[in-house]
SERO-4910 file (N, C-alpha, C, O; in steps of 0.05 Angstrom, whole numbers):
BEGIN
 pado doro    nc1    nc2    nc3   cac1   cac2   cac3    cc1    cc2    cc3    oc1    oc2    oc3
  Unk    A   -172    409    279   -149    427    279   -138    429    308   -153    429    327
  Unk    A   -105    432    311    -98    433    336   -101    466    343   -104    484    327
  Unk    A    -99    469    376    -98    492    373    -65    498    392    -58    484    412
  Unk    A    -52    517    383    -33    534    399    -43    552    420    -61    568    418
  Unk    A    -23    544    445    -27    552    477     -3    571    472     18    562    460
  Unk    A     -5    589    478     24    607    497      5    608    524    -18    613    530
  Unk    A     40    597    539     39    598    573     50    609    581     72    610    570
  Unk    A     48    622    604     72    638    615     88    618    636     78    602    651
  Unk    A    122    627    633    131    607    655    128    599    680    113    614    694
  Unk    A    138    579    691    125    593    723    101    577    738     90    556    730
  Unk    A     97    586    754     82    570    766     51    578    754     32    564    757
  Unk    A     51    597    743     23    601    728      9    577    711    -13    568    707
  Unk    A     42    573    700     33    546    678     27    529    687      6    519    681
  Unk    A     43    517    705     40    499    727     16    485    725     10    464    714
  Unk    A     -3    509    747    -23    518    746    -52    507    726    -72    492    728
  Unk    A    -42    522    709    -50    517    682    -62    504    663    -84    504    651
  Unk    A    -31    484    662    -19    454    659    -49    437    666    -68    430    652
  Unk    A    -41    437    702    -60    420    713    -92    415    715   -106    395    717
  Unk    A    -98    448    715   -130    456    698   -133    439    678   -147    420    683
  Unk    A   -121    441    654   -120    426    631   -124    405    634   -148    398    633
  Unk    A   -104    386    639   -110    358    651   -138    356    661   -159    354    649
  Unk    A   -133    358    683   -162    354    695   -194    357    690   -214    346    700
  Unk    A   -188    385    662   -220    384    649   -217    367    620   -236    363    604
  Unk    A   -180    354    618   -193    334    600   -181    343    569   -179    328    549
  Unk    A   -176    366    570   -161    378    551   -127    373    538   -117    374    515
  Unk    A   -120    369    561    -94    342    563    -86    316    566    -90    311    590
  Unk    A    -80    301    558    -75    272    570    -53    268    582    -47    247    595
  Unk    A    -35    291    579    -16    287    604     -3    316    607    -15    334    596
  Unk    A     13    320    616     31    346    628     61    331    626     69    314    642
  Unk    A     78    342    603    104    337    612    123    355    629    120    380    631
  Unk    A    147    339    642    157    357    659    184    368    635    199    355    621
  Unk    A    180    395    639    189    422    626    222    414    617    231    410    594
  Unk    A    230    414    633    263    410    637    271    444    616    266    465    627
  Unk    A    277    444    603    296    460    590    276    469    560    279    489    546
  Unk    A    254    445    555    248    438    526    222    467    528    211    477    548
  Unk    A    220    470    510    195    494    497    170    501    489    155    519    494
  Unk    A    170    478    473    152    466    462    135    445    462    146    430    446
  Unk    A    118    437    468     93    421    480     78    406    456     66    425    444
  Unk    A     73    387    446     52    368    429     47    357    447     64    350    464
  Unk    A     10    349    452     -4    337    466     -6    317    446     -6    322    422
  Unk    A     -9    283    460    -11    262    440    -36    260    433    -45    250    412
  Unk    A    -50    271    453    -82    269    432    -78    295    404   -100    301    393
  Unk    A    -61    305    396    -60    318    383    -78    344    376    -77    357    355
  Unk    A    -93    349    399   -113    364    397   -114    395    412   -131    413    414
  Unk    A    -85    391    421    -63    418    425    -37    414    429    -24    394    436
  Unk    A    -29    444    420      2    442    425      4    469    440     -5    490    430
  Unk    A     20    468    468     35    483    489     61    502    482     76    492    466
  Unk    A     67    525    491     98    533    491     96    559    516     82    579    519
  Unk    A    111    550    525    121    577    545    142    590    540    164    581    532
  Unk    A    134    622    545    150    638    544    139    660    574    121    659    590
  Unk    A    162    678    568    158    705    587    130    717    589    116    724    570
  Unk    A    123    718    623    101    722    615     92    745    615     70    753    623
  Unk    A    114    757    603     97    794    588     95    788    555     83    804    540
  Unk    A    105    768    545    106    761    524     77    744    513     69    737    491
  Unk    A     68    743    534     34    712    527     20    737    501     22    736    477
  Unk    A     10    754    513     -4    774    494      6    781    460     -9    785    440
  Unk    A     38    782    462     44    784    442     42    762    421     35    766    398
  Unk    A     50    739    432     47    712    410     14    711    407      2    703    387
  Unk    A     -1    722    434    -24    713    418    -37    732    394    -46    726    372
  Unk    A    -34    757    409    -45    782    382    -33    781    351    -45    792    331
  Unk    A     -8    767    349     -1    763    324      6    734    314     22    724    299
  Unk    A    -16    724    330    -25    697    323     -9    673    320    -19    652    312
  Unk    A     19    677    329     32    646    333     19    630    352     24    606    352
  Unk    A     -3    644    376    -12    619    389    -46    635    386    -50    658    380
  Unk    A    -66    613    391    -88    615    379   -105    636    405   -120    655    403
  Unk    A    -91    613    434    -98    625    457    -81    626    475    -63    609    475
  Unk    A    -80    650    497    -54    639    516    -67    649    540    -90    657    542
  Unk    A    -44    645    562    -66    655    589    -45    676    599    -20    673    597
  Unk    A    -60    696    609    -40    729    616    -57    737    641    -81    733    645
  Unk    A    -38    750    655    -45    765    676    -62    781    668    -61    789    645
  Unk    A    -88    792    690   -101    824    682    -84    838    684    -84    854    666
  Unk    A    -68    841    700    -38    866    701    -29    865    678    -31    884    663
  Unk    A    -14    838    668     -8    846    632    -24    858    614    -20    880    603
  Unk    A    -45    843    612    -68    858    594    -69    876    593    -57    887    574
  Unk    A    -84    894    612    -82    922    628    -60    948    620    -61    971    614
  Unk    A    -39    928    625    -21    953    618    -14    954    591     -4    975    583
  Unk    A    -18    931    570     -6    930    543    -26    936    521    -21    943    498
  Unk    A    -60    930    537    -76    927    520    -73    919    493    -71    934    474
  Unk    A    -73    887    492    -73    874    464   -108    881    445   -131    882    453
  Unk    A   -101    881    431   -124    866    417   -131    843    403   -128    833    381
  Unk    A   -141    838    428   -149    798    427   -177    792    449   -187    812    457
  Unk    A   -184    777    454   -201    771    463   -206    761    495   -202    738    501
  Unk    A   -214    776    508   -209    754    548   -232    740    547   -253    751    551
  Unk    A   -231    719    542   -246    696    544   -258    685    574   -282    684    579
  Unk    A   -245    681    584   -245    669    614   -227    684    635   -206    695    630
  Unk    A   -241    682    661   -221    687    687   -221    649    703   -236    634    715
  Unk    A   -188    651    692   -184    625    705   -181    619    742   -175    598    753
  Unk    A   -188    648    755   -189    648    786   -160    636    794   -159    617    809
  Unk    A   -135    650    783   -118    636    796    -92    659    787    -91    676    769
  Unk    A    -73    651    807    -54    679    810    -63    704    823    -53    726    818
  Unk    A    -84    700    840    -94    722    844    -76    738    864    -62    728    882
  Unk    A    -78    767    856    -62    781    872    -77    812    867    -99    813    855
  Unk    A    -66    836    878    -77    861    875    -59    882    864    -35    885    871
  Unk    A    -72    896    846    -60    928    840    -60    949    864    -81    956    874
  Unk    A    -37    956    871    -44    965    894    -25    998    889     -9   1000    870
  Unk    A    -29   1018    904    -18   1036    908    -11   1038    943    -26   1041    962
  Unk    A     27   1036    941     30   1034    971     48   1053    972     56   1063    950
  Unk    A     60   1064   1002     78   1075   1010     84   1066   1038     76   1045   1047
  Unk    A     98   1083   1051    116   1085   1070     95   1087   1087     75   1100   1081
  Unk    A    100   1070   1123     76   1075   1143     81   1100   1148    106   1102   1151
  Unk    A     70   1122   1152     75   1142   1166     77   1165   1140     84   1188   1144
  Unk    A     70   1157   1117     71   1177   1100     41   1193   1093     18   1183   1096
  Unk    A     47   1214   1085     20   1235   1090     20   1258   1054     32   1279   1051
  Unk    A      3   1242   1033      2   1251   1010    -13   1288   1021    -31   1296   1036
  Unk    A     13   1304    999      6   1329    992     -7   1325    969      4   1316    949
  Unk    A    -39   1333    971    -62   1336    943    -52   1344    924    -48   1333    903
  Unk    A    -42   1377    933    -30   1395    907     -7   1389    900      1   1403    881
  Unk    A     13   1370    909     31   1374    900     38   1351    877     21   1333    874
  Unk    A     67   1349    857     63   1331    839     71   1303    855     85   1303    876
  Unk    A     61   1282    843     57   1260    871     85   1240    846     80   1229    824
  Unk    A    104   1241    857    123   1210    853    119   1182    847    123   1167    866
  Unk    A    113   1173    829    101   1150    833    120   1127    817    116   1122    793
  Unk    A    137   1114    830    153   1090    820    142   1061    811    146   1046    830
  Unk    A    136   1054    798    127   1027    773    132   1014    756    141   1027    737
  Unk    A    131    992    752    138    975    718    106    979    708    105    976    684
  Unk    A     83    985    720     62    984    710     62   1023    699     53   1041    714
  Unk    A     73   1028    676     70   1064    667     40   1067    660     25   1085    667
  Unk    A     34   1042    641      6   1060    638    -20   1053    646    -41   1060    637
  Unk    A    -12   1031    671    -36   1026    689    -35   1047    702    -57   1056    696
  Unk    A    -25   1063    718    -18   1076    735    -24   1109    726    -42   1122    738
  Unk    A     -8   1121    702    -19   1140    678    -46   1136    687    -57   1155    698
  Unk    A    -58   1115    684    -88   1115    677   -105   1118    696   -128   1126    691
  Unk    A    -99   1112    720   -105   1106    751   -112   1147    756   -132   1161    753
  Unk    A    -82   1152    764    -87   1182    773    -97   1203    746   -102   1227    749
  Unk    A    -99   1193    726   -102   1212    699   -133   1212    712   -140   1234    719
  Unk    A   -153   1193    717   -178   1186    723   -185   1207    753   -209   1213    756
  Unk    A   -170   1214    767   -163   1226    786   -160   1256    788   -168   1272    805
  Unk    A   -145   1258    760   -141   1283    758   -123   1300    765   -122   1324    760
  Unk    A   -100   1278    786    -86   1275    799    -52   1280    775    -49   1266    756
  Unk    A    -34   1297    782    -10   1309    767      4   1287    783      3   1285    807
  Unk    A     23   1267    760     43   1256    773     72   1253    761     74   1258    737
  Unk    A     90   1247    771    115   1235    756    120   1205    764    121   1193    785
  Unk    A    122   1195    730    126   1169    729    157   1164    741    174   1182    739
  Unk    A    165   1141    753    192   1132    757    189   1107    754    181   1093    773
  Unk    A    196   1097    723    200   1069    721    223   1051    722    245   1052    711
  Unk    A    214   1032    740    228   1010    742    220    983    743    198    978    753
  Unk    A    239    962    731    242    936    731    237    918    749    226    896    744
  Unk    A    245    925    775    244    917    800    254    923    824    266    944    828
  Unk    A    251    902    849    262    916    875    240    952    879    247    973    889
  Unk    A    219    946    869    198    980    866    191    987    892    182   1009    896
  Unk    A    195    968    913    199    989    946    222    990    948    226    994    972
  Unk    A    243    989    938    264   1010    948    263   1038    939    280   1055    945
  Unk    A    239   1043    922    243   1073    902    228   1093    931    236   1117    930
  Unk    A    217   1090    946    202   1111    966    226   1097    991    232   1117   1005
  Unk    A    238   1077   1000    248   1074   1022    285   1086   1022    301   1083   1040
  Unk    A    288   1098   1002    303   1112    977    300   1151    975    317   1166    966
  Unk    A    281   1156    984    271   1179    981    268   1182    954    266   1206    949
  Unk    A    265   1164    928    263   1170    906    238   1176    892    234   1188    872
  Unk    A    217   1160    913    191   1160    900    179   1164    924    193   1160    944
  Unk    A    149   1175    928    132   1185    941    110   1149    950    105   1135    970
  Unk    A    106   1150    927     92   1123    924     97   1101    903    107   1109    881
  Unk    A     91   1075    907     88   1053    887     66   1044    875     45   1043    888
  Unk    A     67   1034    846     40   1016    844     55    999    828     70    998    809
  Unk    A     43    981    850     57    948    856     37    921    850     13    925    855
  Unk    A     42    902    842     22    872    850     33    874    884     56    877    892
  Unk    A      8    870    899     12    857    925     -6    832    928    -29    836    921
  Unk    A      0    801    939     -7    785    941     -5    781    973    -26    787    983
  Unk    A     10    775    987     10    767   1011     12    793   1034      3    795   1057
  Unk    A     29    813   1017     34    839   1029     58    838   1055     61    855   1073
  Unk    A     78    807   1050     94    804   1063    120    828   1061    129    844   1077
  Unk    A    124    822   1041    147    846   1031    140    876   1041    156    888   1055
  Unk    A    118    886   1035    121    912   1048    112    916   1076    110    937   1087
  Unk    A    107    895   1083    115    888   1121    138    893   1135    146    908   1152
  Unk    A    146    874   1119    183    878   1119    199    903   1126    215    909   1144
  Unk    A    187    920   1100    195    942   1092    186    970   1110    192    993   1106
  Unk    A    170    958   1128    154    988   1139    134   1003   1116    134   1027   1113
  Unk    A    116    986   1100    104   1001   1081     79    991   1088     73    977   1107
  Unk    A     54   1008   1060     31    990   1076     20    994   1045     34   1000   1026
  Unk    A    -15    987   1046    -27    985   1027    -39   1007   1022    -55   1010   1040
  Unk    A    -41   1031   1001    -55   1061   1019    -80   1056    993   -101   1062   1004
  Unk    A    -84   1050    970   -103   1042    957   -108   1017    938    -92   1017    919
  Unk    A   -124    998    938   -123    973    919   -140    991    891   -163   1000    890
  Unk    A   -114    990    870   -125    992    843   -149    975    830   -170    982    820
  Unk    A   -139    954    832   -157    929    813   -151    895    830   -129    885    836
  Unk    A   -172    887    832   -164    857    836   -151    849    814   -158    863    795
  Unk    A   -130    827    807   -112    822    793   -121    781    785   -129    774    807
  Unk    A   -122    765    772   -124    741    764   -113    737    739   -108    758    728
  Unk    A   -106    710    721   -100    700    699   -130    702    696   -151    699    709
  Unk    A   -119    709    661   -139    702    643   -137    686    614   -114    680    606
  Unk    A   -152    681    604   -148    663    576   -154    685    554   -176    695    556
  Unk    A   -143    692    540   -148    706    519   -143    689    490   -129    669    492
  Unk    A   -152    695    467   -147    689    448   -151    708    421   -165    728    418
  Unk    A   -130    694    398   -128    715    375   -156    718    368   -174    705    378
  Unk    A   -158    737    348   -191    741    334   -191    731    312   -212    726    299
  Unk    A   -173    727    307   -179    709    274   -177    688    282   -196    677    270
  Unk    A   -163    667    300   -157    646    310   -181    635    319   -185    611    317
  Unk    A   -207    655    333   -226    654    354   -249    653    325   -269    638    327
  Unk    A   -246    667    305   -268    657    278   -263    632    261   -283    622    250
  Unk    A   -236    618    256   -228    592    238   -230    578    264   -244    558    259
  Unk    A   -222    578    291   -212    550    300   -249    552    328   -259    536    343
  Unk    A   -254    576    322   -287    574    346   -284    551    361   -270    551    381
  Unk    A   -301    522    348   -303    504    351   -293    501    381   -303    501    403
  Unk    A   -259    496    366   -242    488    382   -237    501    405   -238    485    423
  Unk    A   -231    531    416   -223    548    431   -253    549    454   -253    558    477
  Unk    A   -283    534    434   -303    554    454   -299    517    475   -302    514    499
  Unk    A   -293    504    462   -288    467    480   -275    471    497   -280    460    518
  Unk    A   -251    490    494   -226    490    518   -237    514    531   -223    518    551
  Unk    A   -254    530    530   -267    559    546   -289    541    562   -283    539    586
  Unk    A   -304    533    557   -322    518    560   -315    494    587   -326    494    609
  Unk    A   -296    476    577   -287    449    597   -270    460    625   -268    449    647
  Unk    A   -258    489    615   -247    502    639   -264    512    647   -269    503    669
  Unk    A   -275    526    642   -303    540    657   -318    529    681   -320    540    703
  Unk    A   -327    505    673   -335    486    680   -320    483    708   -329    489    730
  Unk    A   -290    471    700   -282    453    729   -274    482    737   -261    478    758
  Unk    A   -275    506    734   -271    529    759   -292    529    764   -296    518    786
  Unk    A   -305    533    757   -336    532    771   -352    515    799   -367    520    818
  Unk    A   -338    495    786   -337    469    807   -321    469    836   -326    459    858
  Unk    A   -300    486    824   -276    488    853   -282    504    862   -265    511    878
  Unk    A   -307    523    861   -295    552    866   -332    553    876   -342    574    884
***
């Protein structure tokens, strides 16, 4: 049986892609151009990328068997599906930042600007901590350099941008990596298949790492 990949676009897949290959799971990687959809000639998977807040969804309702998603996606959408593997790559951090020179009032209600609502919900709820959500899409340090928001919870990877910005790092939420998840019904008919590709990746991270 073949199995269905959802990938996210991007250099994740990239990424990915090349894992694959290399433990053997691919016999080749085509280049993307415009096209969607992926048949491997060994026939022994088929690929498709989409958005990658979308990986979770094709997989939980099973158009793809397994796909690979950020812990930040996961996290905030909580599918029910399965995290199989940490593929050690994309890594970046949940972070809670602000402005250098800023000085949180305990009692007071704390501003907090994000596309992540209910990582963040979940973060200060744990805390105990009273906040107001301000969600947004993007550009999320301009919401405190703005006077709009008090603080952010952001992915930070290099922490160039809020360099830039005069901001800093004031707490890391969660280390952040891709992971492999797969459907549950997909993960009982196709086992076999899904524990070979858990398994052969496993392996060559293991090796690199």
């Amino acid at each position: 049986m073949s199995v269905n990949i959802a990938l996210p676009k991007g250099r994740l897949a990239d990424k990915t892609l090349e894992l694959m290959k290399k433990a053997g799971i691919l016999k080749k990687v085509e280049d993307a151009g415009r096209k969607l959809v992926f048949e491997d000639e060994s026939g022994f998977v088929r690929y498709f990328l989409v958005k990658p807040w979308d990986v979770p969804v094709y997989v939980e309702r099973g158009v793809a068997d397994i796909g690979v998603a950020g812990k930040d996606i996961i996290t905030e959408n909580t599918p029910d599906v399965y995290e199989l593997l940490d593929l050690k790559t994309g890594k970046c951090r949940m972070c809670v930042c602000a402005k250098n020179g800023y000085v949180d009032r305990p009692g007071a209600t704390l501003r907090v600007a994000t596309k992540f609502v209910n990582t963040a919900k979940g973060y200060y709820a744990s805390m105990g901590r009273r906040i107001e959500i301000i969600k947004l899409n993007g550009s999320i340090e301009l919401a405190p350099l703005m006077d709009m928001s008090d603080v952010i919870v952001d992915l930070v990877e290099t922490g160039t941008t809020l360099k830039e910005n005069d901001m800093r790092v004031v707490t890391i939420i969660a280390e952040i990596s891709a992971r492999l998840i797969a459907n549950k019904a997909s993960y009982r008919f196709k086992r076999e298949e899904i524990d070979r590709i858990t398994s052969e990746l496993g392996a060559l991270i293991n090796e690199n790492n």
